[in-house]
C-alpha positions in Angstrom: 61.8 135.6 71.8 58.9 133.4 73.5 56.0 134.9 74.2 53.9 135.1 77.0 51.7 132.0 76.6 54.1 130.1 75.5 56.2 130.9 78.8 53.2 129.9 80.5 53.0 127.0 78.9 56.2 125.4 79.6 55.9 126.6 83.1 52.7 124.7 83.8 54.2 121.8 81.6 57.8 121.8 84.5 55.2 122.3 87.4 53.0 119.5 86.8 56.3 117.3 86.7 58.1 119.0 89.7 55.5 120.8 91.8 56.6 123.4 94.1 60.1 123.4 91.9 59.5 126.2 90.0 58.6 129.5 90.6 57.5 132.9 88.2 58.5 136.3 89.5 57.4 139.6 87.6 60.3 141.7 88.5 60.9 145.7 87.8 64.2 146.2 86.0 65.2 149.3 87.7 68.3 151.3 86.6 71.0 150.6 89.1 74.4 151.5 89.5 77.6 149.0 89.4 78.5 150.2 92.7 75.2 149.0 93.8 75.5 146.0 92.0 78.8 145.0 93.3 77.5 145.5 96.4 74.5 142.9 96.6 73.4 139.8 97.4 74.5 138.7 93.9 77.1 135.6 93.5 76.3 134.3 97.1 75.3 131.1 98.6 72.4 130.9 101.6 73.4 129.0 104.5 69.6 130.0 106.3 66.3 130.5 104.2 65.9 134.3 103.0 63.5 136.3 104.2 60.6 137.6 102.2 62.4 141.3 101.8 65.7 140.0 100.9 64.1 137.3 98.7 62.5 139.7 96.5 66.1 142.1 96.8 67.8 138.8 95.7 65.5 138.2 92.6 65.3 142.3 91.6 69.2 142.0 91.2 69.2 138.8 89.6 66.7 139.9 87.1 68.9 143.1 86.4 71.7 141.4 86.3 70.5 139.2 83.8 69.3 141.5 81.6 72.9 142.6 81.0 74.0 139.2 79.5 72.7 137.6 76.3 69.4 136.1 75.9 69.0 132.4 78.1 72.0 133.2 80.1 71.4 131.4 83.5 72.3 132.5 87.1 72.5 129.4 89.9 72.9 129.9 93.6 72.6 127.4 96.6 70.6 128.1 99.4 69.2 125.6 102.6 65.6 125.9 102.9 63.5 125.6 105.8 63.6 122.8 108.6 61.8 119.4 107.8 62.3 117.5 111.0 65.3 119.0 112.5 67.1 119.0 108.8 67.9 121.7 106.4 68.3 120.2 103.0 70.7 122.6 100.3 69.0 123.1 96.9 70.0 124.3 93.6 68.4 127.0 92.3 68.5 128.2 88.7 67.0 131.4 87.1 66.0 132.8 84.0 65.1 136.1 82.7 62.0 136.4 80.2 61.9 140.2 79.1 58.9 140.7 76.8 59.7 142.7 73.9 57.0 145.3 74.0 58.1 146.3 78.0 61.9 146.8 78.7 61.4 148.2 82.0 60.1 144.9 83.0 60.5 141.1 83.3 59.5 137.9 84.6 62.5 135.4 86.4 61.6 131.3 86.1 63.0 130.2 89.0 63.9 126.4 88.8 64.5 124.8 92.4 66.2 121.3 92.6 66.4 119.2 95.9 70.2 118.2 96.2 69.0 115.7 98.7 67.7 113.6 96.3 71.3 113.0 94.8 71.5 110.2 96.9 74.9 108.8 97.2 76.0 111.8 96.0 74.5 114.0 98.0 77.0 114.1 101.4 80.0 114.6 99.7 78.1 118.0 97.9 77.0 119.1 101.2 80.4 118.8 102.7 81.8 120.9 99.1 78.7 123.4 100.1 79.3 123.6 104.1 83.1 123.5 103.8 82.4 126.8 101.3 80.3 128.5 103.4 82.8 127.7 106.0 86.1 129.0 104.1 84.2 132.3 103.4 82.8 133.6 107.4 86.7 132.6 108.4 88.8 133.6 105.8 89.6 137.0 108.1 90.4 134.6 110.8 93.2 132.4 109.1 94.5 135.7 107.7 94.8 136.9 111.3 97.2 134.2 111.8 101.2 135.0 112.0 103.8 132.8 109.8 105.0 131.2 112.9 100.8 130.2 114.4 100.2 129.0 111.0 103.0 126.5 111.0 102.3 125.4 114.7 99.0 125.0 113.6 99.7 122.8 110.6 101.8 120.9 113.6 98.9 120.4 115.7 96.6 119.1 113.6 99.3 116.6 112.0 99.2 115.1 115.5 102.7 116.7 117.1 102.6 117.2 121.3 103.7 120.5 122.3 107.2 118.6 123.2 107.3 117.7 119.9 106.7 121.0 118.4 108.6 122.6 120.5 111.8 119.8 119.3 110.7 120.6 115.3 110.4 124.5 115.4 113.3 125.0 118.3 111.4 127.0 121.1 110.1 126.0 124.5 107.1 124.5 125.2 106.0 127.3 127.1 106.1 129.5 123.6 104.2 126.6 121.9 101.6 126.9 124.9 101.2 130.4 124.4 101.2 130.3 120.5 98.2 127.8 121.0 96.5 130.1 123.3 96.8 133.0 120.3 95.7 130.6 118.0 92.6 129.3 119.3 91.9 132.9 120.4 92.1 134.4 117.1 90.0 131.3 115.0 87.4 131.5 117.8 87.9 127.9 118.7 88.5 125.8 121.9 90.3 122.6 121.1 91.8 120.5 118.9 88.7 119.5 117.2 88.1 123.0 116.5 91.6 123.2 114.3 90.9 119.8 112.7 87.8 121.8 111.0 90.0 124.9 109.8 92.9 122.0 108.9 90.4 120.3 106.3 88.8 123.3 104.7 91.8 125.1 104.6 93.8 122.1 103.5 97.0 122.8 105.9 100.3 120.7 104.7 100.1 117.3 106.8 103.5 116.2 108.5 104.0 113.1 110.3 105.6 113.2 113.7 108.9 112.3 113.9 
């Protein structure tokens, strides 16, 4: 196992080539419960900067939960950081656990932080994979909420149909296409068309052309 200088050593060595990329936490590994564990802010993604408290309740769990997997096993998570000139830029962050032999109720996380906005060309289409996440998680609940019958008006919608059209394909009146549009936006929290075109692509509805 490395030992402390050592550590140190190739921690100066990373910071000296990425400053302000790496971090060293000396965390207590508590005795927790799964419960507790399950219940955490472990295997998450951070659309807004942590706070100091949860920062440190992010990096307690991390460190336990790391000490329950074989030695160099690494734990990533995404989170934005704060505003530089009206922009929040996603990073990657990666974390160790150091445990030093002689103190088991104890550790140290190396925290490496990478800039995803320095992936360049690369870099919109894993925001959009990142956003369209975060996105798919906070409205899971709402497409859920969704009958059989809203889900395929829906999938009509934002393929283009008119409510006359709809009305044609699925064999109702317009007035109960009106009304299932009004349940619809109600229930995904949206107020036009625009709105569903966002749920169409991270969802990925079935596209049909109009007839």
């Amino acid at each position: 196992m490395i030992n402390k200088a050592a550590l140190n050593k190739a921690v100066q060595f990373i910071t000296d080539l990425f400053p302000d990329n790496i971090k060293v936490f000396s965390i207590p590994l508590k005795e927790r419960s799964a419960g507790n564990i399950t219940a955490s802010l472990l295997h998450k993604n951070f659309c807004e900067p942590l706070s100091v408290e949860l920062e440190n309740k992010l990096f307690e769990e991390i460190a336990l939960y790391l000490s329950k997997k074989e030695p160099g096993y690494t734990y990533t998570f995404f989170y934005r950081n704060q505003r530089h000139h009206g922009i929040r830029e996603w990073n990657l962050c990666s974390a160790k656990l150091h445990s030093p032999a002689n103190n088991s109720s104890s550790g140290e996380i190396v925290l490496f932080t990478y800039d995803l906005s320095l992936l360049e060309e690369q870099k919109n289409r894993t925001y959009k994979i990142l956003d369209d996440d975060l996105f798919f998680k906070e409205h899971l609940d709402q497409m859920a909420s969704l009958t059989r019958r809203e889900k395929e008006i829906a999938i009509l919608l934002s393929s283009g149909y008119s409510n006359n059209q709809i009305a044609k394909e699925s064999n109702i009146s317009e007035h109960t296409v009106t009304t299932h549009r009004k349940n619809i936006n109600q229930k995904l929290g949206i107020q036009n068309l625009a709105g569903l075109l966002q749920f169409a692509d991270v969802f990925e509805f079935s596209k049909k052309e109009p007839a």
